[in-house]
C-alpha positions as CSV (number, residue, x, y, z in Angstrom):
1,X,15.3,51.0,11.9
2,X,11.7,52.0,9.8
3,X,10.2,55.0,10.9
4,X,13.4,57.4,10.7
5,X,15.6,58.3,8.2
6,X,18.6,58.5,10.4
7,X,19.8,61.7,8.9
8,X,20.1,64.7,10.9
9,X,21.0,68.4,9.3
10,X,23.6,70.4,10.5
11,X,24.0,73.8,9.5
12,X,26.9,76.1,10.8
13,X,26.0,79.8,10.6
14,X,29.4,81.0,10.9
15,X,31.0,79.2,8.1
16,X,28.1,78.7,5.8
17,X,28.4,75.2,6.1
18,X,25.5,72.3,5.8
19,X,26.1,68.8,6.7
20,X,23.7,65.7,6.4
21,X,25.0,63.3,9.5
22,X,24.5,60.2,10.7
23,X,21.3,59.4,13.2
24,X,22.8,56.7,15.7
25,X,20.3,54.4,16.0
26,X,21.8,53.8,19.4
27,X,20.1,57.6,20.0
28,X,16.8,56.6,18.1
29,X,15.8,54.1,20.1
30,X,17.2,55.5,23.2
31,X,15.7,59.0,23.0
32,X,13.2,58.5,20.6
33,X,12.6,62.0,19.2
34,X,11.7,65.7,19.6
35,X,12.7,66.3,23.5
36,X,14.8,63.3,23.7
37,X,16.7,63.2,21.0
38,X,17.0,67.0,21.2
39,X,18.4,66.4,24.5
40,X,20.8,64.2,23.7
41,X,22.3,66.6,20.9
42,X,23.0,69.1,23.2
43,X,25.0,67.4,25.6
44,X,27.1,65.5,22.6
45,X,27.7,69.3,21.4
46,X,28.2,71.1,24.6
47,X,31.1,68.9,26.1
48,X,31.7,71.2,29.4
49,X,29.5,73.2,31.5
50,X,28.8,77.0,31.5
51,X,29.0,77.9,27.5
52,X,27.6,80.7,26.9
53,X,23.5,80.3,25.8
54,X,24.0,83.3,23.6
55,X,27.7,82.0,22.2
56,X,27.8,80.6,18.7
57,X,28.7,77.3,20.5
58,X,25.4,76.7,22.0
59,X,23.0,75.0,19.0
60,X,19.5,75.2,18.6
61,X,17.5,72.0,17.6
62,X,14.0,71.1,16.2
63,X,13.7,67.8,16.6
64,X,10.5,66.1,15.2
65,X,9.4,62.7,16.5
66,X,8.8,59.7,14.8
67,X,5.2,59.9,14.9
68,X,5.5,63.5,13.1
69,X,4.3,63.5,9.3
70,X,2.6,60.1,9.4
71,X,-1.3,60.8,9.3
72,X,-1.6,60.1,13.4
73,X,-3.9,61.9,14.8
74,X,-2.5,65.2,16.8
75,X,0.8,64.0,16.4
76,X,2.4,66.8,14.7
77,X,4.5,68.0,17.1
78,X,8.1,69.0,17.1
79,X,10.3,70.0,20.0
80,X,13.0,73.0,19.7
81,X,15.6,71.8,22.1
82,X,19.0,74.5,23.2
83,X,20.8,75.3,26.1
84,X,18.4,78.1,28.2
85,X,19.5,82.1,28.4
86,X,16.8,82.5,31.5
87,X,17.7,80.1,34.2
88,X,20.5,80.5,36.9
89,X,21.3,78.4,39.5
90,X,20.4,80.0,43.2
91,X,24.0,79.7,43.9
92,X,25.7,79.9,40.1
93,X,29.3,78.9,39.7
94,X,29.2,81.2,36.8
95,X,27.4,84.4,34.9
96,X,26.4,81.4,32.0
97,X,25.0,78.7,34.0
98,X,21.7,77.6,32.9
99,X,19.4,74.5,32.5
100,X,18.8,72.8,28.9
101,X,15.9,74.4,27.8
102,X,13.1,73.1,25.3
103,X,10.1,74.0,23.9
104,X,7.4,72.2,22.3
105,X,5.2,73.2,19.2
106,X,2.6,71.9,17.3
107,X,1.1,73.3,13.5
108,X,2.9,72.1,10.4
109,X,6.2,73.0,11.2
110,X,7.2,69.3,11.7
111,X,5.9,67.2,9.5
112,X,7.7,69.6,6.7
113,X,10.9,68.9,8.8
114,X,10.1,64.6,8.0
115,X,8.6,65.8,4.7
116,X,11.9,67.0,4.0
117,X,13.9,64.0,4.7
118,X,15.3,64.8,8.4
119,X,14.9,63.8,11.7
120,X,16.2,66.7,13.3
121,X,18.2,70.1,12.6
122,X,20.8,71.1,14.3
123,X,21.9,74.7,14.0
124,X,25.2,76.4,15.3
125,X,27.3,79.4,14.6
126,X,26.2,82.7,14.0
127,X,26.0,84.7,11.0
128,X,27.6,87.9,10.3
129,X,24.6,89.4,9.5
130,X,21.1,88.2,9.4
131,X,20.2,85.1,7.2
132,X,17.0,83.1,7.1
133,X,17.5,79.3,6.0
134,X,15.7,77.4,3.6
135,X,15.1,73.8,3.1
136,X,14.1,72.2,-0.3
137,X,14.3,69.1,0.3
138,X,17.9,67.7,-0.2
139,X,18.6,71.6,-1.5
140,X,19.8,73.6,1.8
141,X,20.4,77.7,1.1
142,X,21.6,80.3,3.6
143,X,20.1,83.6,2.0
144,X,20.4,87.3,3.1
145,X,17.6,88.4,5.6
146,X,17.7,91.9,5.1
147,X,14.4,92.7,3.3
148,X,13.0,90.7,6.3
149,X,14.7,91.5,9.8
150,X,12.6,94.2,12.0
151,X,10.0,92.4,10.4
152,X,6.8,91.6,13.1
153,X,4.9,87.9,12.8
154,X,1.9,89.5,10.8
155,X,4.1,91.3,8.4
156,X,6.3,87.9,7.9
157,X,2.9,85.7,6.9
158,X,2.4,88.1,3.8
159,X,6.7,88.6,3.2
160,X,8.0,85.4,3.6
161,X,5.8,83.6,0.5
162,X,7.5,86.1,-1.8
163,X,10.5,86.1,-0.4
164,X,10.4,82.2,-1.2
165,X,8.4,82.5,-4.5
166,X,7.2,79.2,-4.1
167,X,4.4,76.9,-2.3
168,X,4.5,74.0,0.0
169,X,6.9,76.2,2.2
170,X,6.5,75.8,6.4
171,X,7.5,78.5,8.2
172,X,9.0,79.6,12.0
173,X,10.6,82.7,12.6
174,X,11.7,85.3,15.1
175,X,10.0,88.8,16.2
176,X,11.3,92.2,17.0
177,X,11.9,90.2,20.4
178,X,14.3,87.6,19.5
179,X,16.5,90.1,17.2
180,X,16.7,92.0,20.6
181,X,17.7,89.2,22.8
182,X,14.6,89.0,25.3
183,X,15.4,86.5,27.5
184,X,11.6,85.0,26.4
185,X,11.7,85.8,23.0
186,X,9.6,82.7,20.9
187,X,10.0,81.1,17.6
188,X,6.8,81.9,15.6
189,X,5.0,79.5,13.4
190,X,1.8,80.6,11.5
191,X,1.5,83.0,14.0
192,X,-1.1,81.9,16.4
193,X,1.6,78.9,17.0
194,X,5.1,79.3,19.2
195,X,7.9,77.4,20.6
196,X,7.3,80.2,23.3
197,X,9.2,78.7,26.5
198,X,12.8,78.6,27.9
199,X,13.9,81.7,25.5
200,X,14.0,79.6,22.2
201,X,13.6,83.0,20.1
202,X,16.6,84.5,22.0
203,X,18.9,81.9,20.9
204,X,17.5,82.3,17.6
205,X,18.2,86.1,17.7
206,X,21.7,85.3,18.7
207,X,22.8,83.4,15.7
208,X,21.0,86.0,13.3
209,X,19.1,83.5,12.4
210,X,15.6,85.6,11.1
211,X,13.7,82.9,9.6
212,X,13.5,78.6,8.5
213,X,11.2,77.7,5.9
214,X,11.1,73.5,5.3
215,X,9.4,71.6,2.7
216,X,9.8,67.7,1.0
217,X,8.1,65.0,-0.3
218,X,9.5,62.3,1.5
219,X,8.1,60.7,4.6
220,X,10.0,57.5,6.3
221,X,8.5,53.7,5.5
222,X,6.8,51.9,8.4
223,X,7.9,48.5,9.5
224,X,4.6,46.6,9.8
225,X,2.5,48.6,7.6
226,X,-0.8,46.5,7.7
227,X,-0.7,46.8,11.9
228,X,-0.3,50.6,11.2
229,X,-2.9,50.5,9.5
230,X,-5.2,49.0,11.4
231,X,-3.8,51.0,14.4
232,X,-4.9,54.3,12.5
233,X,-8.2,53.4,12.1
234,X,-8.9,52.3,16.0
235,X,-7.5,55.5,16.8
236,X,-9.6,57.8,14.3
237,X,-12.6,55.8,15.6
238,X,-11.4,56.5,19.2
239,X,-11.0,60.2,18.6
240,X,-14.3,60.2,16.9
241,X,-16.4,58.7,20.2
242,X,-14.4,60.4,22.7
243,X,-16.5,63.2,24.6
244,X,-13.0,65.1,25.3
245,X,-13.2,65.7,21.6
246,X,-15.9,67.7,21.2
247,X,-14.9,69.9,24.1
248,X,-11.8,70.4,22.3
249,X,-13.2,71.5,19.4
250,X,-15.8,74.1,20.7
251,X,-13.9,75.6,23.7
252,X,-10.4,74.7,23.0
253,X,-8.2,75.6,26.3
254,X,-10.4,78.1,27.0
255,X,-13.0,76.0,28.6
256,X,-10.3,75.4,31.6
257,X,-10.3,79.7,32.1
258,X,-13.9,78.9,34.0
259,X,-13.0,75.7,35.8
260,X,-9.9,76.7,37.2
261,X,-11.0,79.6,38.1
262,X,-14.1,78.3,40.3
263,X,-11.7,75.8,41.9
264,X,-9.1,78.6,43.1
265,X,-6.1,76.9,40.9
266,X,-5.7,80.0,38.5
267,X,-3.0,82.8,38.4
268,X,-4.7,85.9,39.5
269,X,-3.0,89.2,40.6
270,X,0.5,87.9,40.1
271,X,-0.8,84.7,42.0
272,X,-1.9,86.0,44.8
273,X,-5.2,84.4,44.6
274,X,-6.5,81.8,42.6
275,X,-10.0,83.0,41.6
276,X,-10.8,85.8,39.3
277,X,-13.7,87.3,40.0
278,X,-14.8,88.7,36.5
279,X,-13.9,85.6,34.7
280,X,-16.2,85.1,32.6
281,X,-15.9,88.4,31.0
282,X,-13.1,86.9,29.9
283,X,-13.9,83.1,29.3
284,X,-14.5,80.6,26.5
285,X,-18.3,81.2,26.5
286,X,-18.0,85.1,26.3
287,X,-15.1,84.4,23.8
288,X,-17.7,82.5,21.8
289,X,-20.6,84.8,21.6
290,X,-18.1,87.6,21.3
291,X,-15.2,86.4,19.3
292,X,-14.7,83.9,17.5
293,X,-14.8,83.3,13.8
294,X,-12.9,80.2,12.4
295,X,-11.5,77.1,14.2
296,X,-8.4,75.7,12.9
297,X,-5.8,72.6,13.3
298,X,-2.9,71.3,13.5
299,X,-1.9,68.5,10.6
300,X,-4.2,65.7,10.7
301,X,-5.5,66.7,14.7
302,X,-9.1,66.2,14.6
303,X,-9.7,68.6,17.7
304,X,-9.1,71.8,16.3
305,X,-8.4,73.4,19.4
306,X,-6.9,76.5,17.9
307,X,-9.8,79.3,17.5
308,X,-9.4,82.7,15.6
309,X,-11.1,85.5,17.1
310,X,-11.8,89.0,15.6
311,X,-12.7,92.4,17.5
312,X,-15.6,93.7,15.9
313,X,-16.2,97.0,17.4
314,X,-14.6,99.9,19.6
315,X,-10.9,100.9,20.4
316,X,-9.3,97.6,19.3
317,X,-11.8,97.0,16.6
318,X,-10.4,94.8,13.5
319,X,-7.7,92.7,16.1
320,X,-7.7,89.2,14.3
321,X,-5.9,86.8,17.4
322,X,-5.9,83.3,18.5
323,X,-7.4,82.9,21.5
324,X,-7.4,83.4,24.2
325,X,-7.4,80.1,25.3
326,X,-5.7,79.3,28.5
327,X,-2.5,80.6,29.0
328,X,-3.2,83.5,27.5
329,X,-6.1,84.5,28.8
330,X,-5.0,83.8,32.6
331,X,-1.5,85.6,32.2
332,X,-2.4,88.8,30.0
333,X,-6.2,88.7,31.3
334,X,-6.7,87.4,35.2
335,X,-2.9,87.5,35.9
336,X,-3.3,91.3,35.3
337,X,-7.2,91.7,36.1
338,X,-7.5,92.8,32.8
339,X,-11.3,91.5,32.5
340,X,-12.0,93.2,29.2
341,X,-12.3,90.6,26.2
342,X,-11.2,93.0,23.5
343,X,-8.2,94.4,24.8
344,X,-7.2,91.1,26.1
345,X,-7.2,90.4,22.4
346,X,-5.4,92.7,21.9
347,X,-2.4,92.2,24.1
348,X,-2.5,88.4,22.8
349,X,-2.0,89.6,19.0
350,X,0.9,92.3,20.1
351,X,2.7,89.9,22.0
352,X,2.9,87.3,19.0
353,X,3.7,90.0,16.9
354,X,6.3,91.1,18.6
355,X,7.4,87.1,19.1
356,X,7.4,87.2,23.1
357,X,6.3,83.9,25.3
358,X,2.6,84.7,26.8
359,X,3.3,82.8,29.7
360,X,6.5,85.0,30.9
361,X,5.1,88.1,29.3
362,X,2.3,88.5,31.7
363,X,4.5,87.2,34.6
364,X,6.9,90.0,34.2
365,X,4.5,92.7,33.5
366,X,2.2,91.1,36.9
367,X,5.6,91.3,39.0
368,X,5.9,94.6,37.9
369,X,2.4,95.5,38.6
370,X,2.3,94.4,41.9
371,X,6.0,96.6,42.9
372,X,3.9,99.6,41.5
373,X,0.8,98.7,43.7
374,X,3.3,98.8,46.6
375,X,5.0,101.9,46.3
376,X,8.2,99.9,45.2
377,X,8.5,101.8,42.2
378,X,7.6,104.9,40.4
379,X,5.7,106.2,37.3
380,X,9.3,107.3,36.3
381,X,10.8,104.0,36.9
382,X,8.4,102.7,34.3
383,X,9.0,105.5,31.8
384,X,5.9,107.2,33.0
385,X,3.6,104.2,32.5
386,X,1.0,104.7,35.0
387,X,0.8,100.3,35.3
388,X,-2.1,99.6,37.2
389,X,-4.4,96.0,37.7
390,X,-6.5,95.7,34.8
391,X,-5.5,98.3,32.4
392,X,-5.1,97.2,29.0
393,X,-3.0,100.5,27.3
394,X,-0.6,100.2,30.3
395,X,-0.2,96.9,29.4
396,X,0.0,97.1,25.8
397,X,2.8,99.9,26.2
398,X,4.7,97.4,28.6
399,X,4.4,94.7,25.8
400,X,6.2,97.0,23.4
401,X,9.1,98.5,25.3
402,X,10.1,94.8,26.6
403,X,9.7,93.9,22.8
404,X,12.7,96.9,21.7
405,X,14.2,96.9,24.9
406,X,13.3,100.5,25.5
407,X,13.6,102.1,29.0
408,X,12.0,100.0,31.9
409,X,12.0,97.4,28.9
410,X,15.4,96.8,28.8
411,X,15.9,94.9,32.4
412,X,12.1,93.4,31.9
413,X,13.6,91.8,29.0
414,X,16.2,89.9,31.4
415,X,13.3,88.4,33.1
416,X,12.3,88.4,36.6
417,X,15.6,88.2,38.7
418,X,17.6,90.9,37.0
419,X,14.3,93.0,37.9
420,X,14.6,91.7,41.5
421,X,18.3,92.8,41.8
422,X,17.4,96.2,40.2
423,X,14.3,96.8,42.3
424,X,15.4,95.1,45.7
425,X,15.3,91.9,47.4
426,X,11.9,92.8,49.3
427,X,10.7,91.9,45.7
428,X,11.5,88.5,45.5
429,X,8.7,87.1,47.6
430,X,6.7,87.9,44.6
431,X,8.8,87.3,41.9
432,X,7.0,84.3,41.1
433,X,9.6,82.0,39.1
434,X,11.7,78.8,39.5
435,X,15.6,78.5,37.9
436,X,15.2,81.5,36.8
437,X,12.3,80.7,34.7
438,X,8.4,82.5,35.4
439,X,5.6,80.3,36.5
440,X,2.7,79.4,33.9
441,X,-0.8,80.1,34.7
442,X,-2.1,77.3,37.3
443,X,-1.3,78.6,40.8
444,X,0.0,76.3,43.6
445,X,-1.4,77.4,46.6
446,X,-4.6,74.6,46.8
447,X,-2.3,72.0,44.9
448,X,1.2,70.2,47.0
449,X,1.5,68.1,44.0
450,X,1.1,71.5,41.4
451,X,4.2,72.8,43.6
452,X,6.5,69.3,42.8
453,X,5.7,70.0,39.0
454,X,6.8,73.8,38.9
455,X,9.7,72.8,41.4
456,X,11.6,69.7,39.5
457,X,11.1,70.7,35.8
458,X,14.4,71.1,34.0
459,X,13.8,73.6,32.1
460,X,12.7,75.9,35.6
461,X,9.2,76.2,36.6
462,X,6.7,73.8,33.8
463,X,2.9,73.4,34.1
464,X,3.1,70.6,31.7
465,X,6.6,68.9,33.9
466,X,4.1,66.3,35.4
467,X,3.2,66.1,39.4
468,X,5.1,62.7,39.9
469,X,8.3,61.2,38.5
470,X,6.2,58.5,36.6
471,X,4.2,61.1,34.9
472,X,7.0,63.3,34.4
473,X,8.3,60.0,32.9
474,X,6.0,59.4,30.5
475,X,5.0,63.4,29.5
476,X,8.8,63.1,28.5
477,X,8.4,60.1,26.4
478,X,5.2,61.8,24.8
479,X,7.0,65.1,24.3
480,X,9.9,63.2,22.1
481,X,7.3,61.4,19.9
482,X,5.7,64.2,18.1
483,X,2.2,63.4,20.0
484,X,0.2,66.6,21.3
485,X,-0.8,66.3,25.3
486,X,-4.4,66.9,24.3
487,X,-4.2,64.1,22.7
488,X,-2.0,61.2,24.7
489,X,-5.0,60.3,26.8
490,X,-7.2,59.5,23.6
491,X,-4.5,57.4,22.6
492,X,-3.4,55.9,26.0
493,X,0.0,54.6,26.8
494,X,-0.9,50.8,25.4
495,X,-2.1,52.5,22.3
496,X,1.2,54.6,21.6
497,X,3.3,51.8,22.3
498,X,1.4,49.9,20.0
499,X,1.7,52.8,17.3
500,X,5.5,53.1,17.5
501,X,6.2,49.8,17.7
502,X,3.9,49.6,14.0
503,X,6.1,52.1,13.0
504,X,9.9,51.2,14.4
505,X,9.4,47.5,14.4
506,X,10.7,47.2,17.9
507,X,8.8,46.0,20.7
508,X,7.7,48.7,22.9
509,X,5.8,48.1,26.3
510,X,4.4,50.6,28.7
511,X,7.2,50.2,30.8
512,X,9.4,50.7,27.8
513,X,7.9,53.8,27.2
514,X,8.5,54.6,30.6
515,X,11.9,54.0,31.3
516,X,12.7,55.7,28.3
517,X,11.5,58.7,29.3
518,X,12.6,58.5,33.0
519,X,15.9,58.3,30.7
520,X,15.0,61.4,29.0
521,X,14.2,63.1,32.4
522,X,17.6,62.1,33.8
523,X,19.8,63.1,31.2
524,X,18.0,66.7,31.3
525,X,18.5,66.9,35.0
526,X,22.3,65.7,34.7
527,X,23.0,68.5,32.1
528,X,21.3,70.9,35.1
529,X,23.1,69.4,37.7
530,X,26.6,69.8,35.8
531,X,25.2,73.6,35.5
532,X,25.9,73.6,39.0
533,X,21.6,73.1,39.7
534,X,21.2,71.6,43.6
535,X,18.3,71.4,45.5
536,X,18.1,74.3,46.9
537,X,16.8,75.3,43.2
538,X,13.7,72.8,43.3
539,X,12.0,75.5,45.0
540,X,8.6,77.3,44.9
541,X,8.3,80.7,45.6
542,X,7.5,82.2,49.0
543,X,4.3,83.4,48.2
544,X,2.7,79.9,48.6
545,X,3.7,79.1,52.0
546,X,3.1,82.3,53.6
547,X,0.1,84.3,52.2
548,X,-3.0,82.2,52.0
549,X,-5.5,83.0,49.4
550,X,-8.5,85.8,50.7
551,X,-11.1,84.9,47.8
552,X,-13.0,82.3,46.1
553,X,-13.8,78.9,47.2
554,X,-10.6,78.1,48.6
555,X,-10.1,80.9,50.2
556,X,-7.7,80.3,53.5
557,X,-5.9,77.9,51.3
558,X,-2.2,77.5,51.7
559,X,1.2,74.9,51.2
560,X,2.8,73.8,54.5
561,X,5.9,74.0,54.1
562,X,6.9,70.4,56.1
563,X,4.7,68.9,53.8
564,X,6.5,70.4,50.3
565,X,10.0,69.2,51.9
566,X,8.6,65.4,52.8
567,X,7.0,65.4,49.4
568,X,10.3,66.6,47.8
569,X,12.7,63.5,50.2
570,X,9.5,61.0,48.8
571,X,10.4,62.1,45.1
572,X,13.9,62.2,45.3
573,X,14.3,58.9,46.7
574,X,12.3,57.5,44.5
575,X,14.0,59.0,41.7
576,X,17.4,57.5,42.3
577,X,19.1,60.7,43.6
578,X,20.6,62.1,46.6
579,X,18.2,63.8,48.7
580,X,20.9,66.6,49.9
581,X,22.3,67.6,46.4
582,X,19.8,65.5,43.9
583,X,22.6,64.0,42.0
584,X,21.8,60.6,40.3
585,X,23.5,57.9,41.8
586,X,25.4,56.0,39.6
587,X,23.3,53.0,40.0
588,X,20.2,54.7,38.2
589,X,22.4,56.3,35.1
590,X,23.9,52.6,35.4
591,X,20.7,51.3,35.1
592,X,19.1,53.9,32.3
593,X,22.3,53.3,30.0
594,X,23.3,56.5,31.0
595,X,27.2,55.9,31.8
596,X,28.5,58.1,29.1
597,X,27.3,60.9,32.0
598,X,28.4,59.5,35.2
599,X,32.4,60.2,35.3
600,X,31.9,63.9,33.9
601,X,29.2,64.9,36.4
602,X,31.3,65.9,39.2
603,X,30.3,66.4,42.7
């Protein structure tokens, strides 16, 4: 089939050992890609449930799509797929159950994986001391990481060229965080870019495994090359007309820190409200007056949504850091009520550095806030931190005890319910977290459907899950071509199928696309459900039922909880699965081409 190479790498850290294998094409056209295919690698190498995520048995896969590397526009994407060290089931059968985990990243990181002649690598074992991995092409070398591990993301941008001595070289690699097993530890690429979710990094640091650097020459032949041509240009026109464009490239995510704000869906105060008053202190127009320098992209994105900012003056003058933008700016600035611009820059750049995930970084450190605010805990239980809303140094010394696991860092950097079991259970009403896994920056309490998305994503509480099964459906599909969110809508679904079917030759149809992603979707949720996952784990926290918001324009607002369980019954049933337990019948696993899963599942 055009488009892949049907080769996928295999490197096993504890024997030194690299393998090219065969790409079913069975699995390419079933799973596509990135998420998909990633997927579907894990359950082939994880035959039973409860392996350890830290074990050497667990592997860690980026897994580009096919889109990746051609000259698509924001297509670049490329999907680190593993077994997840920070989800548990409500009721575990064991200390190592846990959802698949994935993570999605964009920069350069996956073309050079196609530019090197793969579709995916697969990575298992771990070392006996730490290694980085690099990738020539066909040449594949395991080298000593010594020079390099303790090493922080800034220091690695200037280390890691002459380490390689070479050019052409992509890059992703792990912080202090990953070498010391925080649950949210992220993969780091070019810095201002991260696999950040479902504790990627961690499984990283586990295997030793400091740094991959990836280049090639090669890139896959299309099938219908003059129909992919013409299909490039449409798009590049479409991209150029599209108003969503332009706001991309001035504001980036940022522009949403206003918006979502002034409609009461943002994280504030560990999400107990939903509008930040001194946003735009914080915002993308302060940001841009303030800030910003240099706007950069991912390969061949026309948006340039990424923007480099650069502290000019006072205590956290000369802080170079992308962003904020969204997520960022919500979790380490509202989140925390951390309204100052500069030392919200500030946290951003450490918490790269240090290679932690934003998004459950400022969850953890707002959980903790809030248990201080109540009396639940003391200055001394935080090392003598004196952690109160809004300021930045107590923040910034949070950031770097998690990082090294120091004192009150050590538990933070099990995530949320460790910190719940230390603290008490009158802290779980605002341990705000699903599986396991800490909520992203859009709060639920004016949104039902917002509550569904953070609820049924497998990899525990997703912003980006989708707030119906057909658009968790296709958001799957999307994530296992290599195409960026931002950028689907420009394309829309008739135009992707139209691009991958350019590049495959096979047919695809919307509905193909579909049903390949409710595939995807399925698969993930059987590898949960084996993990012993029921629904009594597609919760929301309590926090949105019971304490209604007090500011902003939607103030009063609140989720009825009759209305989250019939909208939970409507999904399920819809979906195929049992509305007790959420199994998938075997009628819809039957009907997905999914019966390699049905006789292992279980009960």
């Amino acid at each position: 089939m055009k488009g892949y190479y049907g080769v996928i790498l295999e490197v096993d850290l504890t024997q030194g050992k690299v393998e090219k294998k065969e790409l079913p094409e069975e699995d390419a056209l079933k799973f596509v890609g990135g998420r998909g295919l990633g997927t579907k690698i894990v359950w082939d190498h994880l035959k039973k449930p409860y392996i350890d995520p830290l074990s050497p048995e667990n592997p860690l896969i980026f897994a580009a799509g096919p889109f990746s590397g051609y000259p698509f526009p924001s297509a670049s994407r490329v999907t680190v797929v593993t077994k997840s060290p920070m989800t548990s089931p409500v009721k575990p059968p064991a200390k190592t159950a846990s959802t698949i985990g994935y993570s999605n990243m964009g920069g350069f990181f996956g073309p050079a994986i196609r530019f090197a002649g793969y579709d995916a690598i697969v990575i298992t074992g771990r070392a006996s001391s730490p290694v980085y991995l690099v990738i020539d092409g066909d040449k594949v070398d395991i080298r000593d990481a010594g020079r390099i591990w303790s090493k922080k993301a800034s220091e690695l941008e200037e280390l890691l060229p002459l380490e390689l001595k070479g050019e052409g070289f992509e890059t992703c690699y792990i912080g202090p965080a990953g070498e010391n097993l925080v649950r949210y530890a992220a993969i780091i690429h070019t810095v201002g870019r991260a696999a950040g979710r479902a504790g990627v990094g961690c499984v990283m640091g586990s295997k030793r495994l400091k740094a991959i650097a990836v280049r090639g020459k090669k890139l896959p032949p299309v099938a219908n090359h003059k129909e992919y041509l013409k299909i490039l240009e449409e798009l590049r026109k479409k991209f150029a007309s599209s108003p969503s464009t332009a706001r991309w490239r001035r504001y980036g995510t940022a522009y949403a820190l206003l918006s979502s704000s002034d409609r009461g869906t943002q994280a504030v105060k560990n999400y107990r409200e939903g509008t930040f008053l001194e946003i735009d202190r914080i915002g993308g127009v302060a940001a841009e007056e303030e800030l910003w320098v240099r706007d950069t992209a991912c390969y061949a994105c026309p948006l340039g949504c990424k923007k480099i900012g650069v502290v000019r003056t006072g205590r956290y003058a000369g802080t170079i850091a992308e962003g904020p933008e969204y997520e960022t700016g919500t979790m380490l600035g509202a989140n925390l009520l951390v309204s100052n611009l500069d030392g919200l820059m500030r946290e951003i750049a450490d918490v790269d550095d240090y290679g932690l995930d934003q998004i459950s970084t400022g969850n953890v450190i707002g959980f903790l806030m809030e248990a201080y605010d109540k009396g639940l805990i003391d200055k001394a239980f935080l090392d003598g931190i004196d952690l109160r809303w809004g300021d930045v140094e107590a923040v910034l010394s949070m950031i770097k005890k998690i990082a090294y696991r120091e004192g009150v860092g050590d538990i933070a950097a099990d995530g949320l319910n460790p910190l719940v079991e230390k603290i008490g259970e009158k802290t779980a009403e605002f341990a705000i977290q699903v599986k396991g896994h800490p909520l992203a920056a859009w709060n639920v309490h004016t949104r039902l459907t917002q509550g569904l998305c953070y609820a049924t994503a497998n990899r525990g509480a997703c912003h980006l899950n989708g707030h119906s099964a057909r658009s968790q459906d296709f958001n799957a599909f999307i994530d296992s071509t290599g195409i960026c969110r931002f950028a689907s809508g420009i394309y829309s679904r008739e135009g992707i199928s139209k691009a991958l079917s350019a590049i495959t030759g096979e047919a695809w149809t919307i509905e193909d696309c579909r049903k390949t992603g409710e595939r995807i979707f399925n698969l993930e949720k059987c590898f949960n459900y084996r993990e012993g996952f029921r629904r009594e784990d597609d919760e929301i926290p309590e926090r949105f039922f019971t304490e209604p918001l007090t500011i902003g324009p939607r103030k009063g607002a609140v989720i009825k909880r009759d209305q989250f369980k019939e909208l939970l019954d409507k999904y399920y049933r819809e979906r195929g699965w049992d509305v007790k337990t959420t199994k998938p019948s075997p009628a819809k696993l039957r009907a997905l081409g999914l019966d390699f899963i049905i006789k292992g599942l279980g009960d």
